[in-house]
C-alpha angles and dihedrals in degrees: 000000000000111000126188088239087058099043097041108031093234147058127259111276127243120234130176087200128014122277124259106231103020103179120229106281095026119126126181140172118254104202092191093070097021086233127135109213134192122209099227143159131263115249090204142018127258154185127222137173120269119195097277127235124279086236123059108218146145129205098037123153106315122231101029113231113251125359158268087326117026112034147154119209104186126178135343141128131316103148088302127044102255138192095214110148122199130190115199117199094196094277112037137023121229127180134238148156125002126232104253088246131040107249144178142180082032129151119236134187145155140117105272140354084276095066131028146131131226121185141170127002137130118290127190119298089356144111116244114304138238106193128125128209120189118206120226094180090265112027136029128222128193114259135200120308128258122237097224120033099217129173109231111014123157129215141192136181126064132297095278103042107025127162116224113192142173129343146143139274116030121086108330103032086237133026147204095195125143125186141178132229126201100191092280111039144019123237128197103244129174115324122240100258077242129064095219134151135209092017111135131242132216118203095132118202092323127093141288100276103084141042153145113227113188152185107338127143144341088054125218101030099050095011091104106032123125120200127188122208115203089178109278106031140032120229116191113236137170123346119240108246096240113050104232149166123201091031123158126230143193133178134022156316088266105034112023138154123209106191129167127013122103144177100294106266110043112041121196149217098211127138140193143171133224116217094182096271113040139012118245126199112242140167108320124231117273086248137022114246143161135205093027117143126238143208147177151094111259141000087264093071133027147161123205113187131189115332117151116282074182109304111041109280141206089210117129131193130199123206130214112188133215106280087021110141108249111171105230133194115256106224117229111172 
Protein backbone atom coordinates (compact mmCIF):
# COMPACT_ATOMS: atom_id res chain seq x y z
CA UNK A 1 0.00 0.00 0.00
CA UNK A 2 0.96 3.74 -1.00
CA UNK A 3 2.14 5.72 2.05
CA UNK A 4 2.90 9.69 2.15
CA UNK A 5 6.32 8.87 3.15
CA UNK A 6 6.58 6.83 -0.17
CA UNK A 7 4.82 9.44 -2.66
CA UNK A 8 6.29 12.31 -1.34
CA UNK A 9 9.87 11.35 0.01
CA UNK A 10 9.08 12.84 3.69
CA UNK A 11 6.79 12.73 6.83
CA UNK A 12 4.15 15.03 7.64
CA UNK A 13 5.50 18.13 9.39
CA UNK A 14 4.70 19.30 12.87
CA UNK A 15 3.41 22.77 13.46
CA UNK A 16 2.30 24.39 16.53
CA UNK A 17 0.44 26.91 14.32
CA UNK A 18 -0.25 26.67 11.01
CA UNK A 19 2.23 27.58 8.43
CA UNK A 20 2.22 30.88 6.53
CA UNK A 21 2.44 29.96 2.86
CA UNK A 22 1.24 26.14 2.80
CA UNK A 23 1.37 25.18 -1.07
CA UNK A 24 -1.75 23.43 -2.77
CA UNK A 25 -1.56 19.39 -1.69
CA UNK A 26 0.48 20.04 1.73
CA UNK A 27 -0.82 18.74 4.72
CA UNK A 28 0.73 19.13 8.17
CA UNK A 29 -0.05 18.45 11.73
CA UNK A 30 -0.90 21.23 13.80
CA UNK A 31 -0.17 19.93 17.42
CA UNK A 32 -1.87 22.86 18.95
CA UNK A 33 -5.37 21.68 17.79
CA UNK A 34 -4.49 18.05 17.29
CA UNK A 35 -5.75 18.42 14.22
CA UNK A 36 -4.17 17.12 10.77
CA UNK A 37 -5.04 19.65 7.90
CA UNK A 38 -4.78 19.57 4.00
CA UNK A 39 -4.19 23.02 1.72
CA UNK A 40 -6.73 22.49 -0.80
CA UNK A 41 -8.78 24.21 -3.30
CA UNK A 42 -12.21 25.45 -3.11
CA UNK A 43 -14.96 23.39 -5.46
CA UNK A 44 -17.20 26.48 -5.52
CA UNK A 45 -17.15 30.13 -4.94
CA UNK A 46 -18.45 32.00 -1.77
CA UNK A 47 -19.33 35.25 0.32
CA UNK A 48 -18.69 35.83 3.85
CA UNK A 49 -18.98 38.76 6.33
CA UNK A 50 -15.77 41.22 6.95
CA UNK A 51 -15.75 43.57 9.99
CA UNK A 52 -17.67 46.18 8.54
CA UNK A 53 -16.64 50.07 8.25
CA UNK A 54 -16.96 52.29 10.81
CA UNK A 55 -19.32 54.63 8.09
CA UNK A 56 -22.11 53.48 6.64
CA UNK A 57 -22.21 54.88 2.85
CA UNK A 58 -23.17 54.14 -0.71
CA UNK A 59 -21.86 55.49 -3.72
CA UNK A 60 -18.10 55.76 -2.58
CA UNK A 61 -15.35 55.66 -4.88
CA UNK A 62 -16.01 53.07 -7.06
CA UNK A 63 -13.78 50.74 -7.71
CA UNK A 64 -11.72 50.71 -4.24
CA UNK A 65 -8.14 50.98 -4.68
CA UNK A 66 -6.28 47.71 -3.91
CA UNK A 67 -8.07 44.27 -2.65
CA UNK A 68 -9.26 41.97 -0.49
CA UNK A 69 -6.36 42.94 1.85
CA UNK A 70 -5.08 46.16 1.48
CA UNK A 71 -8.04 48.87 0.45
CA UNK A 72 -9.26 52.70 0.52
CA UNK A 73 -13.31 53.47 0.55
CA UNK A 74 -13.52 57.36 0.22
CA UNK A 75 -16.43 59.21 0.05
CA UNK A 76 -19.99 58.43 -0.65
CA UNK A 77 -23.62 58.93 0.84
CA UNK A 78 -24.83 58.58 4.11
CA UNK A 79 -27.81 61.36 4.31
CA UNK A 80 -25.37 63.88 3.43
CA UNK A 81 -22.66 63.61 0.68
CA UNK A 82 -19.29 62.98 2.91
CA UNK A 83 -15.61 63.00 2.38
CA UNK A 84 -14.84 59.94 5.09
CA UNK A 85 -11.81 57.94 3.91
CA UNK A 86 -11.07 54.22 5.24
CA UNK A 87 -8.23 52.22 4.82
CA UNK A 88 -8.82 48.25 5.45
CA UNK A 89 -5.66 46.05 6.16
CA UNK A 90 -7.56 42.50 5.40
CA UNK A 91 -9.08 42.24 8.93
CA UNK A 92 -10.27 46.01 10.42
CA UNK A 93 -11.14 49.06 9.10
CA UNK A 94 -9.45 52.55 10.50
CA UNK A 95 -10.05 55.50 9.48
CA UNK A 96 -7.98 58.16 8.08
CA UNK A 97 -7.76 61.37 5.90
CA UNK A 98 -10.46 62.89 4.36
CA UNK A 99 -10.72 63.93 0.34
CA UNK A 100 -10.40 67.61 0.35
CA UNK A 101 -13.87 67.77 -0.88
CA UNK A 102 -17.00 65.68 0.06
CA UNK A 103 -17.87 63.49 -2.96
CA UNK A 104 -20.08 61.00 -4.14
CA UNK A 105 -20.91 58.80 -7.32
CA UNK A 106 -17.00 59.07 -7.83
CA UNK A 107 -14.53 56.48 -9.62
CA UNK A 108 -11.48 55.10 -7.59
CA UNK A 109 -8.31 52.83 -8.53
CA UNK A 110 -4.85 51.97 -7.64
CA UNK A 111 -2.93 49.23 -6.56
CA UNK A 112 -3.19 49.30 -2.61
CA UNK A 113 -4.61 51.52 0.20
CA UNK A 114 -1.03 53.55 -0.20
CA UNK A 115 -1.75 54.75 -3.59
CA UNK A 116 -4.76 55.43 -5.15
CA UNK A 117 -6.81 57.99 -7.28
CA UNK A 118 -10.05 59.15 -6.94
CA UNK A 119 -11.61 61.56 -9.63
CA UNK A 120 -15.08 63.14 -10.67
CA UNK A 121 -18.20 62.75 -9.03
CA UNK A 122 -20.72 64.82 -7.85
CA UNK A 123 -19.90 67.34 -4.33
CA UNK A 124 -22.38 69.29 -2.39
CA UNK A 125 -24.49 72.35 -4.27
CA UNK A 126 -22.46 71.71 -7.35
CA UNK A 127 -22.64 70.30 -11.16
CA UNK A 128 -20.66 67.26 -11.84
CA UNK A 129 -17.04 67.58 -10.98
CA UNK A 130 -13.83 67.30 -12.64
CA UNK A 131 -11.33 67.19 -10.01
CA UNK A 132 -8.69 64.62 -9.45
CA UNK A 133 -6.93 63.43 -5.73
CA UNK A 134 -4.38 61.49 -5.72
CA UNK A 135 -3.75 59.18 -2.39
CA UNK A 136 -0.16 58.91 -0.79
CA UNK A 137 -1.25 56.59 1.99
CA UNK A 138 -1.73 59.82 4.50
CA UNK A 139 -2.49 62.87 2.63
CA UNK A 140 -4.18 63.67 -0.53
CA UNK A 141 -3.04 66.33 -3.33
CA UNK A 142 -4.97 67.61 -6.14
CA UNK A 143 -4.06 65.82 -9.77
CA UNK A 144 -4.46 66.63 -12.86
CA UNK A 145 -8.17 67.78 -14.26
CA UNK A 146 -10.62 65.73 -16.26
CA UNK A 147 -11.81 66.84 -19.44
CA UNK A 148 -15.46 65.99 -18.86
CA UNK A 149 -17.02 66.29 -15.19
CA UNK A 150 -19.28 63.35 -15.31
CA UNK A 151 -21.52 61.71 -12.26
CA UNK A 152 -20.83 57.92 -12.05
CA UNK A 153 -17.96 57.05 -13.90
CA UNK A 154 -16.12 54.17 -13.25
CA UNK A 155 -11.98 53.59 -13.52
CA UNK A 156 -9.72 51.18 -13.49
CA UNK A 157 -5.53 50.94 -13.74
CA UNK A 158 -2.88 52.42 -11.09
CA UNK A 159 -2.12 55.98 -9.94
CA UNK A 160 0.01 56.75 -12.79
CA UNK A 161 -1.89 55.24 -15.71
CA UNK A 162 -5.39 55.10 -14.73
CA UNK A 163 -8.85 54.68 -17.36
CA UNK A 164 -11.81 56.95 -16.56
CA UNK A 165 -15.11 55.91 -18.54
CA UNK A 166 -18.80 56.73 -18.80
CA UNK A 167 -20.79 58.45 -16.55
CA UNK A 168 -23.64 60.89 -16.12
CA UNK A 169 -24.26 64.87 -15.97
CA UNK A 170 -22.15 66.73 -17.76
CA UNK A 171 -22.84 67.54 -21.98
CA UNK A 172 -24.36 65.15 -23.15
CA UNK A 173 -26.41 64.00 -20.30
CA UNK A 174 -24.67 60.59 -20.78
CA UNK A 175 -21.51 59.66 -22.13
CA UNK A 176 -19.76 57.34 -23.51
CA UNK A 177 -16.31 59.07 -22.90
CA UNK A 178 -13.33 57.39 -22.06
CA UNK A 179 -9.92 59.13 -21.12
CA UNK A 180 -6.36 58.26 -20.04
CA UNK A 181 -4.01 59.64 -17.03
CA UNK A 182 -0.55 59.43 -16.88
CA UNK A 183 -0.06 60.31 -13.80
CA UNK A 184 -0.49 64.35 -14.76
CA UNK A 185 -2.99 64.80 -17.07
CA UNK A 186 -5.99 63.22 -18.57
CA UNK A 187 -6.35 62.58 -22.48
CA UNK A 188 -9.85 61.78 -24.64
CA UNK A 189 -9.18 57.85 -26.08
CA UNK A 190 -11.55 55.56 -27.93
CA UNK A 191 -15.52 55.84 -26.74
CA UNK A 192 -17.63 52.51 -25.21
CA UNK A 193 -19.70 51.52 -28.36
CA UNK A 194 -22.39 52.38 -25.82
CA UNK A 195 -23.15 55.84 -24.13
CA UNK A 196 -24.12 54.04 -19.93
CA UNK A 197 -23.84 55.20 -16.67
CA UNK A 198 -23.28 53.55 -13.26
CA UNK A 199 -22.00 50.21 -14.97
CA UNK A 200 -18.81 48.88 -13.20
CA UNK A 201 -14.89 48.27 -14.69
CA UNK A 202 -12.43 45.76 -14.02
CA UNK A 203 -8.90 46.58 -14.67
CA UNK A 204 -7.65 45.33 -11.42
CA UNK A 205 -3.73 46.88 -9.96
CA UNK A 206 -2.18 46.94 -13.79
CA UNK A 207 -2.16 50.02 -16.30
CA UNK A 208 -4.19 51.76 -18.17
CA UNK A 209 -4.28 49.41 -21.50
CA UNK A 210 -6.78 46.98 -20.70
CA UNK A 211 -10.02 46.70 -19.17
CA UNK A 212 -13.66 45.11 -18.86
CA UNK A 213 -16.56 47.87 -18.45
CA UNK A 214 -20.00 46.32 -17.65
CA UNK A 215 -23.82 46.61 -17.06
CA UNK A 216 -24.55 50.22 -16.10
CA UNK A 217 -27.84 52.42 -17.16
CA UNK A 218 -30.43 52.61 -19.37
CA UNK A 219 -31.35 49.05 -18.38
CA UNK A 220 -32.24 47.17 -20.07
CA UNK A 221 -30.64 48.17 -23.07
CA UNK A 222 -27.25 48.51 -21.86
CA UNK A 223 -27.92 46.88 -18.56
CA UNK A 224 -26.25 43.82 -19.67
CA UNK A 225 -23.55 44.93 -22.03
CA UNK A 226 -19.86 43.99 -21.59
CA UNK A 227 -17.16 46.02 -23.27
CA UNK A 228 -13.36 45.16 -23.42
CA UNK A 229 -10.70 47.89 -23.72
CA UNK A 230 -7.08 46.67 -25.32
CA UNK A 231 -5.76 50.52 -25.03
CA UNK A 232 -6.91 52.38 -27.82
CA UNK A 233 -10.32 50.79 -28.86
CA UNK A 234 -13.72 48.80 -27.09
CA UNK A 235 -14.99 45.61 -28.58
CA UNK A 236 -18.38 44.39 -27.29
CA UNK A 237 -18.27 41.06 -25.99
CA UNK A 238 -20.38 38.98 -24.23
CA UNK A 239 -23.49 40.21 -22.47
CA UNK A 240 -23.86 39.67 -18.21
CA UNK A 241 -26.73 37.19 -17.56
CA UNK A 242 -28.93 39.66 -15.46
CA UNK A 243 -29.39 42.95 -17.12
CA UNK A 244 -28.23 45.86 -14.09
CA UNK A 245 -27.29 49.47 -13.21
CA UNK A 246 -25.49 50.36 -10.22
CA UNK A 247 -23.65 46.98 -10.24
CA UNK A 248 -20.37 46.43 -8.48
CA UNK A 249 -17.24 44.85 -10.02
CA UNK A 250 -13.57 43.26 -9.11
CA UNK A 251 -10.74 41.62 -11.28
CA UNK A 252 -9.86 41.78 -14.83
CA UNK A 253 -10.42 41.76 -17.96
CA UNK A 254 -9.78 38.40 -17.93
CA UNK A 255 -11.03 37.27 -14.76
CA UNK A 256 -13.82 39.70 -13.26
CA UNK A 257 -16.81 39.51 -10.86
CA UNK A 258 -19.94 41.85 -11.12
CA UNK A 259 -21.82 41.35 -8.13
CA UNK A 260 -24.85 43.54 -6.64
CA UNK A 261 -26.96 46.48 -8.60
CA UNK A 262 -30.15 45.91 -9.90
CA UNK A 263 -33.14 47.61 -11.70
CA UNK A 264 -34.30 50.06 -8.94
CA UNK A 265 -36.42 48.66 -7.46
CA UNK A 266 -35.63 45.81 -6.99
CA UNK A 267 -31.77 45.48 -5.98
CA UNK A 268 -30.02 42.15 -6.14
CA UNK A 269 -27.60 39.81 -4.70
CA UNK A 270 -26.45 38.14 -8.03
CA UNK A 271 -23.01 37.24 -9.02
CA UNK A 272 -21.25 36.28 -11.77
CA UNK A 273 -17.76 35.67 -13.04
CA UNK A 274 -15.92 36.60 -16.37
CA UNK A 275 -13.44 33.97 -17.72
CA UNK A 276 -12.40 36.12 -20.66
CA UNK A 277 -14.97 34.93 -22.94
CA UNK A 278 -18.10 34.45 -21.38
CA UNK A 279 -20.04 35.39 -17.74
CA UNK A 280 -21.14 32.31 -15.28
CA UNK A 281 -23.65 32.46 -12.55
CA UNK A 282 -22.26 31.82 -9.47
CA UNK A 283 -23.10 32.08 -5.70
CA UNK A 284 -24.89 35.25 -5.14
CA UNK A 285 -23.89 37.92 -2.35
CA UNK A 286 -25.58 37.37 1.58
CA UNK A 287 -27.59 40.65 0.90
CA UNK A 288 -28.74 42.70 -2.21
CA UNK A 289 -27.31 45.72 -2.48
CA UNK A 290 -26.60 48.42 -4.87
CA UNK A 291 -23.96 51.23 -5.14
CA UNK A 292 -21.07 48.98 -2.91
CA UNK A 293 -17.63 49.28 -3.92
CA UNK A 294 -15.49 46.61 -4.96
CA UNK A 295 -12.18 45.61 -5.07
CA UNK A 296 -9.77 42.88 -5.97
CA UNK A 297 -7.54 41.34 -8.25
CA UNK A 298 -9.09 38.61 -9.83
CA UNK A 299 -12.18 36.82 -9.92
CA UNK A 300 -10.74 34.53 -7.58
CA UNK A 301 -10.85 37.32 -4.48
CA UNK A 302 -12.92 40.16 -3.81
CA UNK A 303 -14.16 42.56 -1.29
CA UNK A 304 -17.70 44.53 -1.68
CA UNK A 305 -18.29 47.47 1.36
CA UNK A 306 -21.19 49.42 2.21
CA UNK A 307 -23.67 50.13 -0.82
CA UNK A 308 -27.75 50.67 0.10
CA UNK A 309 -29.65 47.64 0.81
CA UNK A 310 -31.69 50.03 0.99
CA UNK A 311 -30.30 52.73 3.73
CA UNK A 312 -26.64 53.19 3.40
CA UNK A 313 -24.81 50.17 5.20
CA UNK A 314 -21.27 49.26 7.05
CA UNK A 315 -21.65 45.70 5.92
CA UNK A 316 -18.93 44.25 4.29
CA UNK A 317 -18.58 40.64 2.00
CA UNK A 318 -15.32 38.55 1.01
CA UNK A 319 -15.17 36.59 -1.67
CA UNK A 320 -13.43 33.52 -2.14
CA UNK A 321 -13.51 32.38 -5.64
CA UNK A 322 -13.71 28.81 -7.33
CA UNK A 323 -9.53 27.19 -7.22
CA UNK A 324 -8.83 29.67 -4.42
CA UNK A 325 -6.40 27.91 -1.58
CA UNK A 326 -8.40 27.44 1.49
CA UNK A 327 -6.53 25.35 4.06
CA UNK A 328 -9.15 22.52 5.18
CA UNK A 329 -9.26 19.67 8.54
CA UNK A 330 -8.44 16.13 7.66
CA UNK A 331 -10.93 14.06 9.43
CA UNK A 332 -9.78 11.51 11.19
CA UNK A 333 -12.43 10.01 13.16
Amino acid sequence: MATYLGIHGGKIQDYTTDPDNPITGEVWYNSTANTIKIESATTAGSWAAGNAMNTGRYDGAQSMAGNNSSALFAGGYTTTIVANVETYNGTNWTETTDIPTATYAFAGTGASSTSALVFAGQTPGSPATNATYEWGGSSWTTGGTLNSGQRYRRGAGIQTAALAVGGNGGTPPMTAETEQYNGSNWTEVGDLNTARTAGSLGGGAQPNTAALYFGGYPVPSGGALTELWNGSNWTEVGDLNTARQYVSGAGTQTSALAFGGGVIPPMTADTEIWNGTNWTETTNMSTARYGSSGAGASSASAIAAGGTTPGATNAVELWTGAGAPQTKTIDTD
